[in-house]
Each structure stands twice: as C-alpha cells, then as structure tokens.
C-alpha positions in Angstrom: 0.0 0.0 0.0 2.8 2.3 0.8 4.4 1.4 -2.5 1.4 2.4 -4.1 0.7 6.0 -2.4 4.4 7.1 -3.0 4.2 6.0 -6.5 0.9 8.3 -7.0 2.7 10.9 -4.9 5.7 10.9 -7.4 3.4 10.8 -10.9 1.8 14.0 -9.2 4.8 15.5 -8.1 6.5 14.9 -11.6 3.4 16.5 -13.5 3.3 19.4 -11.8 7.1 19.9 -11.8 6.6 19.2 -15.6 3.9 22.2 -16.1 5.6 24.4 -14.0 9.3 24.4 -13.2 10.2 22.7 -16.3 8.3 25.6 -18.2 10.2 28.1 -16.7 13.8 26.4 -17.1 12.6 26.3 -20.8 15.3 27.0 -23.2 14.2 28.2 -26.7 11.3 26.2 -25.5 12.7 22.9 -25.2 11.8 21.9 -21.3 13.4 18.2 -19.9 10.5 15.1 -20.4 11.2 14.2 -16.2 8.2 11.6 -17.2 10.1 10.1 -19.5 12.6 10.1 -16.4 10.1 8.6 -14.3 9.0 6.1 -16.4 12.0 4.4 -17.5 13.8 4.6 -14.2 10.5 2.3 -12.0 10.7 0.2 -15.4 14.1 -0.3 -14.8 14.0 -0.8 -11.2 10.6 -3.0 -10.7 10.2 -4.5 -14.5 7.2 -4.6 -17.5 4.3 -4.2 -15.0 5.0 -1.4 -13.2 6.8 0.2 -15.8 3.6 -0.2 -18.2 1.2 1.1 -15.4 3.1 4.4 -14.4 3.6 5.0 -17.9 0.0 4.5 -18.4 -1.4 6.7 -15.3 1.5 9.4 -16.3 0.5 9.6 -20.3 -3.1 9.4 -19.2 -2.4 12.3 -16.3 -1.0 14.8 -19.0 -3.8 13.8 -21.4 -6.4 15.1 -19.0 -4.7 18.1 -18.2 -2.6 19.2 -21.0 -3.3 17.5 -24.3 -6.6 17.2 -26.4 -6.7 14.3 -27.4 -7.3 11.8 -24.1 -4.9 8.7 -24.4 -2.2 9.5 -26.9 0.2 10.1 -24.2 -0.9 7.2 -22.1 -0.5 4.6 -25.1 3.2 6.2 -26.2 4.4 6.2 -22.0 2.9 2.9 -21.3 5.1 1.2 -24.6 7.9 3.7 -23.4 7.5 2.2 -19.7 6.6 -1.8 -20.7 10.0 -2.1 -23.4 12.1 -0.4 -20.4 11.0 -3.4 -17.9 13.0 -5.7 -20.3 15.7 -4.8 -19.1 14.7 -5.4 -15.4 16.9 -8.4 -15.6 20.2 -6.6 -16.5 19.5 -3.4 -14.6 23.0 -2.7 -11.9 22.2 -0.8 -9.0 25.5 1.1 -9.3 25.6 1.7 -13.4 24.0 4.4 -14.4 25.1 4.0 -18.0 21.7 1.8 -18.8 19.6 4.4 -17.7 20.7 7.2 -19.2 20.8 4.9 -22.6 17.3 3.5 -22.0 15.9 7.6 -21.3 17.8 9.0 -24.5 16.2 6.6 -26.8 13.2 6.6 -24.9 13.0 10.5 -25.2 14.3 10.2 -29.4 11.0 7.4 -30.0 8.6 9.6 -27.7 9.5 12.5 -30.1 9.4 11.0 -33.1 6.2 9.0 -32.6 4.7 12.6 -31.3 5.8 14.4 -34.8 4.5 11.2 -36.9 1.4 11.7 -35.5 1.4 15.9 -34.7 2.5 17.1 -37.7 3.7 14.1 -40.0 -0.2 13.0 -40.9 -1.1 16.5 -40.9 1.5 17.5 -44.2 4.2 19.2 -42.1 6.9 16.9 -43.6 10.4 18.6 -42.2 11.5 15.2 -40.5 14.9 17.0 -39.9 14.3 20.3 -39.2 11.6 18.6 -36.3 14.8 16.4 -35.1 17.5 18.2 -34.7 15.0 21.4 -33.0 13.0 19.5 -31.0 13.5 15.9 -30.4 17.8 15.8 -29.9 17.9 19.1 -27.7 15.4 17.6 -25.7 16.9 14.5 -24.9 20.0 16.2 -24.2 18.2 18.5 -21.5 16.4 15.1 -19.9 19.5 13.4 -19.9 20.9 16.2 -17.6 18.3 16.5 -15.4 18.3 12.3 -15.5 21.6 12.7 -13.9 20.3 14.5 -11.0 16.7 12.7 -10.8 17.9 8.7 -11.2 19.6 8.7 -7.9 16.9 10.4 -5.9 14.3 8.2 -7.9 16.7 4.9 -7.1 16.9 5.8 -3.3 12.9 6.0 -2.8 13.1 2.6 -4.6 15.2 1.3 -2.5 13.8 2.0 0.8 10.1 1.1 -0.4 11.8 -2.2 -1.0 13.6 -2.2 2.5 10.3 -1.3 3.9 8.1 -4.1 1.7 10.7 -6.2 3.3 10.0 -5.6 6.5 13.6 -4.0 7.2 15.2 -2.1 9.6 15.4 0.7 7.6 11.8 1.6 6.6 10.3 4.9 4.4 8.6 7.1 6.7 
C-alpha cells in the first residue's frame, strides 16, 4: 500500500514539476521530459508491470490536463515504460550508463512517434528540421536532469523495498 501511495505521490509530483518548473527552465522552449525520467527509471527498477502502469497513469495524467486528445500520451508512456522493464533483468544498481541509454532513446522514439502523429499526418513533412530542433535538444536537457533525478528516484526505490521487506530501515 505504501508502495502504491508514494508512486501516486511521485506521478503528481512529476506533472506538476513538468507544467511548472520545467516551463520556466525552458530554453528556446525545449523543457526536460522528467516523465520520460520517471517512467524508465521504475521500469528499470521493478520490470514490465510497473513500468507499463506508471507510464499508463502518467501519459493518461497529462492527457487530462494538457493534451486534447485523451490517451495518446498514455499509449506512447505505457510502450515507453513496458520495453524499459526488459531490461529489469540486466539493470545494476551502481551503473548508471543503462539508464541514461534507455531515457535517451526513450525520449528520441517519444519524439518521433509525437511528430508522426502531430505534424507528420497533418503535411508538415520537415523530419529533420523537427529532429534536430526538438526531439535531440530535448533529450540532451532530460538526460541532464536524468543525472540529477535517477539517484533520488533509485533511493525511494530502495527504501520502499527495504520497507516491503519488513527492514530495519523503513520509508517514513
């Protein structure tokens, strides 16, 4: 249960920081995806099933709020957080090396499934122009702030699992 209400806690926290501190650290308006963050790093850490529901209840979150169309987001974060739980069974506590690969290509697929859709079946048809304005300087900024966000994201892990556990050292 505790697992569950901290996990809420953090999709809320992350969506808000996303609409409101990430706006204003905006450059040229390119803000950091820490969803994207989110996501892949409890996809990592707990595997396909959690990694597909936060992604789901995230993408479905910012559909609600931000987005008109309801569900795009959900289906793109639930693939982005299901295909990050494969790697569940490689995933080193100490290397952060996987993360940071799994977020980049995470963040390049979540931008180029978003222009396909935004602006490919719509005519706009400047595939380049959209990548190298958008989609790399964007996953260049969330892999900076990844760097900052993994290990604070790791360490809640950690002690929810001490505490599922039964440890010593519980998450209070």
């Amino acid at each position: 249960m505790r697992r569950k209400m901290v996990t809420a806690l953090l999709i809320l926290v992350c969506i808000l920081l996303q609409s409101t501190v990430c706006q204003m650290i905006s450059i040229a308006s390119i803000k950091p995806n820490l969803l994207i963050i989110l996501i892949v790093s409890f996809g990592l850490m707990r595997g396909r099933r959690s990694g597909m529901m936060i992604g789901f209840f995230c993408g479905l979150l910012t559909d609600l709020f931000f987005e008109s169309v309801l569900g795009f987001n959900a289906i793109i974060y639930m693939w982005v957080g299901y295909f990050s739980g494969y790697f569940y069974r490689i995933f080193y506590d100490d290397d952060i090396k996987t993360p940071l690969f799994l977020i980049s290509v995470s963040d390049v697929a979540y931008g180029i499934v978003h222009y396909i859709f935004r602006f490919l079946l719509r005519g706009r048809i400047d595939f380049f122009y959209y990548f190298g304005r958008i989609i790399l300087p964007e996953m260049f900024y969330t892999l900076i702030l990844t760097i900052i966000c993994y290990r604070v994201l790791y360490m809640i892990n950690r002690k929810l699992t001490i505490a599922d556990k039964g440890g010593v050292d519980s998450f209070v």
